[in-house]
LUMTIFI-185087 format. One record per residue (C-alpha): residue number from 1; residue in one letter; chain; z, y, x. Coordinates in pm, 1 decimal, always signed. Layout:
// LUMTIFI-185087
 num residuo cadena       zz       yy       xx
 NUM       A      A        Z        Y        X
...
END
This chain:
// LUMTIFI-185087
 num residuo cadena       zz       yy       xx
   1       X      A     +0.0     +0.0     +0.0
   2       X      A    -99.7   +353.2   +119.2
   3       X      A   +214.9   +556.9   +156.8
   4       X      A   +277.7   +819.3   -106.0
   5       X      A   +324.0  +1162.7    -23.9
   6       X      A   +401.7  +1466.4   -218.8
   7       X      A   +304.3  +1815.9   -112.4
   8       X      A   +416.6  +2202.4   -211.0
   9       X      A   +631.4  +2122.0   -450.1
  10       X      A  +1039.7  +2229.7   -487.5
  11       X      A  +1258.9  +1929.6   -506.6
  12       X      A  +1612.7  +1899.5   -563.9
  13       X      A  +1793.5  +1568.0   -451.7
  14       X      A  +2178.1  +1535.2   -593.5
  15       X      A  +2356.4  +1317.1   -317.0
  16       X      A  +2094.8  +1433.8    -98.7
  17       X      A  +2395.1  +1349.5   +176.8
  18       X      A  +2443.8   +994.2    +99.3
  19       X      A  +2257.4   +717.8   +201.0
  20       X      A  +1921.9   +684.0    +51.9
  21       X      A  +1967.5  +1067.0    -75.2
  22       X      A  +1908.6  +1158.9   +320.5
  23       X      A  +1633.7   +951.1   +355.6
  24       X      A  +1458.5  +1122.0    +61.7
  25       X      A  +1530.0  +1438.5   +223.1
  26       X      A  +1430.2  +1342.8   +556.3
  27       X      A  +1054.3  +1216.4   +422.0
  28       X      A  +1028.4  +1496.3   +158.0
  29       X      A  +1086.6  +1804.2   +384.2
  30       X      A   +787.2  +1735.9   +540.7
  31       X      A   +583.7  +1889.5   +326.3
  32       X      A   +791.0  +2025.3    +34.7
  33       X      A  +1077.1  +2284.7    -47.4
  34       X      A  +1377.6  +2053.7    -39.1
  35       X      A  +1756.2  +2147.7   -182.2
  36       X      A  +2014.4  +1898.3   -114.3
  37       X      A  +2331.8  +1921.3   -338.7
  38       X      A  +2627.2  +1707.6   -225.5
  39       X      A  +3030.3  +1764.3   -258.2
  40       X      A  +3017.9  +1575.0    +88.2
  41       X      A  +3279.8  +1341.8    -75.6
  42       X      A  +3099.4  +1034.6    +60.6
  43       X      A  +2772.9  +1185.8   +143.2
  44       X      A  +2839.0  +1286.9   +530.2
  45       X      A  +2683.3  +1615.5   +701.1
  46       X      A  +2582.4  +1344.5  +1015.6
  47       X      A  +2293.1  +1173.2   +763.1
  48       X      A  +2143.5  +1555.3   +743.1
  49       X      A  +2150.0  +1581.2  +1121.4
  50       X      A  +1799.9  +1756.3  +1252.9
  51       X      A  +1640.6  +1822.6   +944.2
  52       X      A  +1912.7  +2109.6   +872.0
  53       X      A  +1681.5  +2372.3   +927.4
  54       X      A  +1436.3  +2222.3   +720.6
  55       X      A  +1646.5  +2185.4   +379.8
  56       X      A  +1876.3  +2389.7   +195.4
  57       X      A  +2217.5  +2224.5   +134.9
  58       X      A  +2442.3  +2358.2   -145.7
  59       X      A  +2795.5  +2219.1   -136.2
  60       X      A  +2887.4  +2122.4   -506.6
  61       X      A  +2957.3  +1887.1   -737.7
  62       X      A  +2724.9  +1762.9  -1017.9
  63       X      A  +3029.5  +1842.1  -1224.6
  64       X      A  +2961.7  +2165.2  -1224.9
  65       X      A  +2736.2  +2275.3  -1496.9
  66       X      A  +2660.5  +2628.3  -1365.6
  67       X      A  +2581.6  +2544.6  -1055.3
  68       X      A  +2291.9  +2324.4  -1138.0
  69       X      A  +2142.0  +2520.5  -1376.7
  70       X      A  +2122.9  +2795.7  -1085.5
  71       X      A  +1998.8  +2576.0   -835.0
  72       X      A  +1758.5  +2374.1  -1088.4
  73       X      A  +1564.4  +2678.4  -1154.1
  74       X      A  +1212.8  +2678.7  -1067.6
  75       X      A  +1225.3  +2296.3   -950.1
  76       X      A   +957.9  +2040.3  -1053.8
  77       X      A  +1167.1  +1746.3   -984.7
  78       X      A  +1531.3  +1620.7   -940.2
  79       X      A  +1590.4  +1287.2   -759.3
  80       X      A  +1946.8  +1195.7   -896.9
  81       X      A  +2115.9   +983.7   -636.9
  82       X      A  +2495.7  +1126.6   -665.8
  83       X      A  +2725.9   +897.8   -758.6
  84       X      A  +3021.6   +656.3   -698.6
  85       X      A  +2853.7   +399.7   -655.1
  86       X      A  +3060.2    +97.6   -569.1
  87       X      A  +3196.5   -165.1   -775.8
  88       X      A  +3495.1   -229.9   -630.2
  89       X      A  +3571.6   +118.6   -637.2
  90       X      A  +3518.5   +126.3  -1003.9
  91       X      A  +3762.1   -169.1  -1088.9
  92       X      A  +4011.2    +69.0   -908.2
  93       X      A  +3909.1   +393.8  -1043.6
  94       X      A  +3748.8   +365.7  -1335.0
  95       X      A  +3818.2   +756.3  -1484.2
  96       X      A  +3678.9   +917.5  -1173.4
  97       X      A  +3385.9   +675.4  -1180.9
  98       X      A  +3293.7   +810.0  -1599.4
  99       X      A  +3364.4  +1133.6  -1474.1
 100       X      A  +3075.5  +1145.8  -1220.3
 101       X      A  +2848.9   +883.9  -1297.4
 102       X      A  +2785.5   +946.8  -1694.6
 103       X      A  +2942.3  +1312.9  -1734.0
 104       X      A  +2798.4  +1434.3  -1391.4
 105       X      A  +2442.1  +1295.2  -1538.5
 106       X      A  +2485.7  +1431.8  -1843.5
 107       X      A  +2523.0  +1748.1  -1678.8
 108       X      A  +2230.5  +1685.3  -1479.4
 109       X      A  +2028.9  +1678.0  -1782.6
 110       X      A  +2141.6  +1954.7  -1942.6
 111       X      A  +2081.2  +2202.7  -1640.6
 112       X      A  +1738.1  +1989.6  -1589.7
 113       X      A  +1611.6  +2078.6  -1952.9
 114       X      A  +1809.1  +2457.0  -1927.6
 115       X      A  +1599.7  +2486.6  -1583.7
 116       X      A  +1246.1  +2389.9  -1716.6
 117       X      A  +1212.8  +2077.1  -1471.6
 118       X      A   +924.5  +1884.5  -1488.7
 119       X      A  +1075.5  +1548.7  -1433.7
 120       X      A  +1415.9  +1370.4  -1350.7
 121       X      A  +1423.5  +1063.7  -1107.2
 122       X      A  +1753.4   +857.4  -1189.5
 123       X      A  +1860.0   +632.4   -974.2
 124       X      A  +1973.4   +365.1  -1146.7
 125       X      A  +2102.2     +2.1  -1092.9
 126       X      A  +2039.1   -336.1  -1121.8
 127       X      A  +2451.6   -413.4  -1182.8
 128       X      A  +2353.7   -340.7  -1535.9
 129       X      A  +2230.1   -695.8  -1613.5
 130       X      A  +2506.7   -867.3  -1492.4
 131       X      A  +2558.8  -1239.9  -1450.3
 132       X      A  +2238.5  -1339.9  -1655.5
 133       X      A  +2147.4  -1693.5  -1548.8
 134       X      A  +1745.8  -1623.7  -1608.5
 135       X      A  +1571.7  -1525.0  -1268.8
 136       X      A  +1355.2  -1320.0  -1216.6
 137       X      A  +1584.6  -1019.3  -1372.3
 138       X      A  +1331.4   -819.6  -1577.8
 139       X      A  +1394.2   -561.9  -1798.4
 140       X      A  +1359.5   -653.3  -2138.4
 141       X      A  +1650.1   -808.9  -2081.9
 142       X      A  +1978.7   -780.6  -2255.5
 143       X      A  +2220.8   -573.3  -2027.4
 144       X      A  +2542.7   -724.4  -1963.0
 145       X      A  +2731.4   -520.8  -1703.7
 146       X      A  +3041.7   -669.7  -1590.1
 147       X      A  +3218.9   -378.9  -1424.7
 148       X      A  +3294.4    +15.5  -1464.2
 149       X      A  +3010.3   +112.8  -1210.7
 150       X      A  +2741.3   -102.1  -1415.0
 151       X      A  +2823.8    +26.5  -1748.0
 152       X      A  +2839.2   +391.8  -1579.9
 153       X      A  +2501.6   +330.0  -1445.1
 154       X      A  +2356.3   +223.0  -1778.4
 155       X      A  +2492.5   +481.2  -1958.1
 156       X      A  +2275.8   +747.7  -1737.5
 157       X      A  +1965.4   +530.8  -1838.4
 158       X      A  +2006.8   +551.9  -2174.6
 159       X      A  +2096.2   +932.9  -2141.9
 160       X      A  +1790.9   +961.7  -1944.7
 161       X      A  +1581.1   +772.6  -2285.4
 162       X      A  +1751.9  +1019.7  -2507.6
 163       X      A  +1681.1  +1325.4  -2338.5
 164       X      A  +1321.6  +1245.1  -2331.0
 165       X      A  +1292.2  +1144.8  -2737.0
 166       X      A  +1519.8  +1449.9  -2826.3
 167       X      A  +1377.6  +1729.2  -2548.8
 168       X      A  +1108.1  +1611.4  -2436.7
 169       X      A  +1236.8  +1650.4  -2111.8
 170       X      A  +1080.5  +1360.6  -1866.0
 171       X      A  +1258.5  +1102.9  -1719.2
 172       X      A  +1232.3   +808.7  -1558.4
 173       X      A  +1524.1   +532.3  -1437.1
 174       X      A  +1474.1   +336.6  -1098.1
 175       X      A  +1694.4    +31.3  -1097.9
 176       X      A  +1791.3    -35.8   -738.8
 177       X      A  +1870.7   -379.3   -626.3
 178       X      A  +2074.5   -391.7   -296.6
 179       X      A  +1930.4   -144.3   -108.0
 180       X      A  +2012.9   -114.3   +302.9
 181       X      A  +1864.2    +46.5   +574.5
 182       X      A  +1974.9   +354.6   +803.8
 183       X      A  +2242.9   +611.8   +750.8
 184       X      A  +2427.2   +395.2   +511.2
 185       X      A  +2797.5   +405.7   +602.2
 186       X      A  +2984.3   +112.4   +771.7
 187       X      A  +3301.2   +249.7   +792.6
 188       X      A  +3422.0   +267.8   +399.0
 189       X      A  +3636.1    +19.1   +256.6
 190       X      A  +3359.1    +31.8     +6.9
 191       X      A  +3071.9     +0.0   +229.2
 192       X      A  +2788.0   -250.0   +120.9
 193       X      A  +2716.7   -596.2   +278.6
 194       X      A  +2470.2   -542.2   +519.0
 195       X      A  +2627.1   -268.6   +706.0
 196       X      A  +2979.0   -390.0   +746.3
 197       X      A  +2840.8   -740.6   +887.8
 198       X      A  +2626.5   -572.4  +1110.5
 199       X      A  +2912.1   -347.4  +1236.5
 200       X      A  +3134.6   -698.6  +1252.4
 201       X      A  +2882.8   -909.8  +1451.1
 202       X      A  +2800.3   -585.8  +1690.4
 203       X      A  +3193.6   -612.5  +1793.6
 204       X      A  +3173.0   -957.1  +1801.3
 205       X      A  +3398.4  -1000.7  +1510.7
 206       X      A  +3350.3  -1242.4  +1184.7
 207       X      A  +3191.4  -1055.0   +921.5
 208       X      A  +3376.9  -1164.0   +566.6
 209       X      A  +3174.5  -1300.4   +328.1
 210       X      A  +3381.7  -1272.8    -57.5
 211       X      A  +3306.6  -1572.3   -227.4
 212       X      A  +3174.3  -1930.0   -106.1
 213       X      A  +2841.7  -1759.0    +10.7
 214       X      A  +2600.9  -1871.7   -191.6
 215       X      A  +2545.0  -1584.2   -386.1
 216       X      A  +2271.8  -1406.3   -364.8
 217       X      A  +2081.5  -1081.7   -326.4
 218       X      A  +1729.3   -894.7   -341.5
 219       X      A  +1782.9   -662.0    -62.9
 220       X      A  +1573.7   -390.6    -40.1
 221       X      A  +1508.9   -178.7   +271.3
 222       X      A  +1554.6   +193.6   +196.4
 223       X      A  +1192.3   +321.1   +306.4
 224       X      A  +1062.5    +87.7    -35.2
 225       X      A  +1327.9   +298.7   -233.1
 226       X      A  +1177.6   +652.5    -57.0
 227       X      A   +854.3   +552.8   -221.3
 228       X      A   +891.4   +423.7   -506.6
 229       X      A  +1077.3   +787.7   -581.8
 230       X      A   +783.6   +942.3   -499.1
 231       X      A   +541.2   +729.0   -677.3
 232       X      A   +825.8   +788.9   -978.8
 233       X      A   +741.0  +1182.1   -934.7
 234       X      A   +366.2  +1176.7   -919.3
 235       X      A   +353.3   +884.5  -1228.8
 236       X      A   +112.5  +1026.9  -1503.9
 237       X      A   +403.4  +1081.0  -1796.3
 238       X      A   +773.0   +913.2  -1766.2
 239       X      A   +947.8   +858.0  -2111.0
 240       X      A  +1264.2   +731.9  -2016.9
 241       X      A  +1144.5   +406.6  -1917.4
 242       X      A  +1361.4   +165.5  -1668.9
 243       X      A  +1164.1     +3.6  -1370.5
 244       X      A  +1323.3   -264.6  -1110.5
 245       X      A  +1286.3   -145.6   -775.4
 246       X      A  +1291.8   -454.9   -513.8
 247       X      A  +1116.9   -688.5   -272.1
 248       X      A  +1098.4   -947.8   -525.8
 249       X      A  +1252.1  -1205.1   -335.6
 250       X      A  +1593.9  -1336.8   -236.5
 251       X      A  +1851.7  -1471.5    +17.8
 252       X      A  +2190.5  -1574.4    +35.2
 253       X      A  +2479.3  -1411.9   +190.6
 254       X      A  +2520.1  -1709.4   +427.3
 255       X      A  +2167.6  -1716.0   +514.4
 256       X      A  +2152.1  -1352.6   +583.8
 257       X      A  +2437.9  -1396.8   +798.4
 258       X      A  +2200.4  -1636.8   +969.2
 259       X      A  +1955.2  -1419.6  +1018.1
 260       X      A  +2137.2  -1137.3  +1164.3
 261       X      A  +2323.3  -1371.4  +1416.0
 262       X      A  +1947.2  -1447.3  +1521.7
 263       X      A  +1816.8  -1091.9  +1542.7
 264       X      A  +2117.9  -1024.9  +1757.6
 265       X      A  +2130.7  -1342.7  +1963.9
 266       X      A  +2463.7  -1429.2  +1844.1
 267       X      A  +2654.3  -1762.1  +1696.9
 268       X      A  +2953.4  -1579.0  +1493.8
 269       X      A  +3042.4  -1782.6  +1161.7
 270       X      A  +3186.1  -1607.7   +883.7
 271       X      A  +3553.3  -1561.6   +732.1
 272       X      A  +3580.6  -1628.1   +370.8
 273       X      A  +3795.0  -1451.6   +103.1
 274       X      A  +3849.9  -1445.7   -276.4
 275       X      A  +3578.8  -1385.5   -497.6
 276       X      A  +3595.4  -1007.5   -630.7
 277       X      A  +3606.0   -876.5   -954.7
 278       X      A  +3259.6   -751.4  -1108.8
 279       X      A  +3052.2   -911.1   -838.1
 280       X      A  +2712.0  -1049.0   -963.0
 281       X      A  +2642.5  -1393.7   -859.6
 282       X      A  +2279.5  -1419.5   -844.6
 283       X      A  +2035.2  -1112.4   -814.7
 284       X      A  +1654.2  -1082.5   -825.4
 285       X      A  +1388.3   -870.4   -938.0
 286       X      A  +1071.2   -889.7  -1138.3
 287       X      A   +850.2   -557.0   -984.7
 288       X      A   +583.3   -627.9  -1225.2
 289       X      A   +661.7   -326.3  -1450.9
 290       X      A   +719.0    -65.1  -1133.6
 291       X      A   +376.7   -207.1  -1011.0
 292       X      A   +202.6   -122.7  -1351.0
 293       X      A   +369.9   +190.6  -1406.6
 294       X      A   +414.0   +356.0  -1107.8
 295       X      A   +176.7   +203.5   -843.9
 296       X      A   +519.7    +48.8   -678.4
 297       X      A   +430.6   -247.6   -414.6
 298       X      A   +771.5   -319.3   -160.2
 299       X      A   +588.0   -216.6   +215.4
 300       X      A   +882.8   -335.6   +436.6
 301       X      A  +1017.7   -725.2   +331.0
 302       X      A  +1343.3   -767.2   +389.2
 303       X      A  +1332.5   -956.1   +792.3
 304       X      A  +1165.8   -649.5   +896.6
 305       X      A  +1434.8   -428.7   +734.9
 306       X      A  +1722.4   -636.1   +889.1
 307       X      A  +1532.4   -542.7  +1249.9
 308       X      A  +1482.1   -168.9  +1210.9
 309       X      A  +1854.0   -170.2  +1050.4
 310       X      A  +2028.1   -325.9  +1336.4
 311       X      A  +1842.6   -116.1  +1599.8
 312       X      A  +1987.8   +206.0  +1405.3
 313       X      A  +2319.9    +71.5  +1401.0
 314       X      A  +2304.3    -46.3  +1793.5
 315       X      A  +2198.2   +326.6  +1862.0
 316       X      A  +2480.4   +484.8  +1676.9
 317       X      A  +2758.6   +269.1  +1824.1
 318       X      A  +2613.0   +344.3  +2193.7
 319       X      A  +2638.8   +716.8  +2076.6
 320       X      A  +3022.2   +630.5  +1958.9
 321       X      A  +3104.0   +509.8  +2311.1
 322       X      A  +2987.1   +818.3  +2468.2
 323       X      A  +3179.3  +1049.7  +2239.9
END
């Protein structure tokens, strides 16, 4: 697939901090005027690093209903990234998860249809089906989310549905499956997979797999994620319709584990520990409707991913030692 590219326009990107936020930002300010709107409370000023001069960065919170209708103004799209977005978390905190993930896109909206956008890119998640036993996960499927994130996360699609059939407003919802790649932060107690076992094996220590590790994932390097939002913005007309962004394909956490003992020329087993709450068992996409209705194909499977992952992570624990 050609890589999409987007040119002149003014683009707004909530969490444009955070982890696949910055990687929007870093592709899009190529060519295009590029505000990045992050309260900084997990997104991290380091992910931003050389393209400062390049973006505008507005410390706020997608709480704040006044601020985004000033900053919204003359945009033609908003890439919604900002969120909480781990489960865990969200079987701890479940308030503070509402309160940003469906009231901060909520407010989103509003300042996007007060603003005059042209269209709102929501990035959604594939949580929402929860333990369904039928794989491929598609989307006509009945949603079943087993945990505070996953309902928050469907909530914004169907806000994102209803602001198209009541305003008009465009809108289109992206549901991520286990997306990994550069800039995404090892060092949270809520940090995904791939990260903290990279980190583990790196410093030669057992990465912990939760569960027996046979679960598994469609893990999706970041670059098919920058894309896809693109191909999301330049789609013909979006009516609140839900697409599964993903490779299409699937490992388990013991065979990635395998695999990144290989890339690194390591032998380190695993440590096991209790299953969590909310985790999904099984996860993997159909891409048939992104393909159709947004031009989506995955460019980078997920071996190549794991290889352009671990050399960012090598280079920013080389630039640790020298600090």
């Amino acid at each position: 697939m050609r890589k999409p590219t987007l040119k002149g326009k003014k683009i707004i990107i909530t969490g444009g901090a955070g982890f696949i936020g910055s990687n929007l930002a870093r592709e899009l300010c190529k060519d295009n005027k590029v505000t990045v709107i992050d309260n900084f409370s997990t997104g991290r000023k380091e992910n931003l690093k050389g393209i400062e001069s390049k973006i505008r960065i507005v410390k706020g919170s997608i709480t704040n209903l006044k601020l985004l209708r000033r900053e919204f103004k003359g945009a033609d799209y908003v890439l919604h990234q900002a969120a909480l977005c781990s489960v865990p978390r969200s079987v701890k905190e479940p308030e503070k998860t509402n309160r940003v993930n469906v009231e901060g896109t909520l407010k989103v909206l509003l300042a996007a249809r007060d603003s005059g956008v042209k269209r709102v890119v929501y990035a959604a998640s594939s949580s929402a089906y929860g333990n369904t036993p039928t794989l491929p996960k598609h989307e006509g499927m009945k949603p079943e989310p087993l945990s505070p994130y996953a309902v928050s996360k469907l909530a914004g699609e169907h806000y994102m549905r209803a602001f198209y059939e009541v305003y008009g407003l465009e809108t289109i919802s992206l549901r991520y499956f286990n997306i990994f790649g550069p800039h995404q932060d090892p060092n949270s107690q809520y940090s995904a997979v791939i990260p903290l076992f990279i980190k583990a094996l790196l410093r030669g220590k057992k990465p912990t797999i939760y569960g027996d590790g046979k679960q598994s994932r469609d893990f999706t390097y970041v670059e098919n994620v920058v894309n896809a939002n693109i191909l999301a913005c330049k789609a013909r007309k979006t009516k609140g319709e839900v697409v599964n962004i993903a490779c299409g394909e699937r490992i388990t956490l013991l065979e990635l584990v395998r695999e990144l003992n290989r890339e690194l020329g390591t032998s380190i087993k695993p440590a096991f520990g209790p299953e969590r709450a909310g985790d999904v068992k099984h996860s993997l996409a159909d891409i048939t409707l992104a393909k159709k209705l947004i031009g989506y194909e995955p460019v980078v499977k997920v071996k190549e991913g794991l290889k352009r992952t671990i050399e960012f992570y090598k280079k920013e624990i080389l630039k640790d030692k020298k600090r």
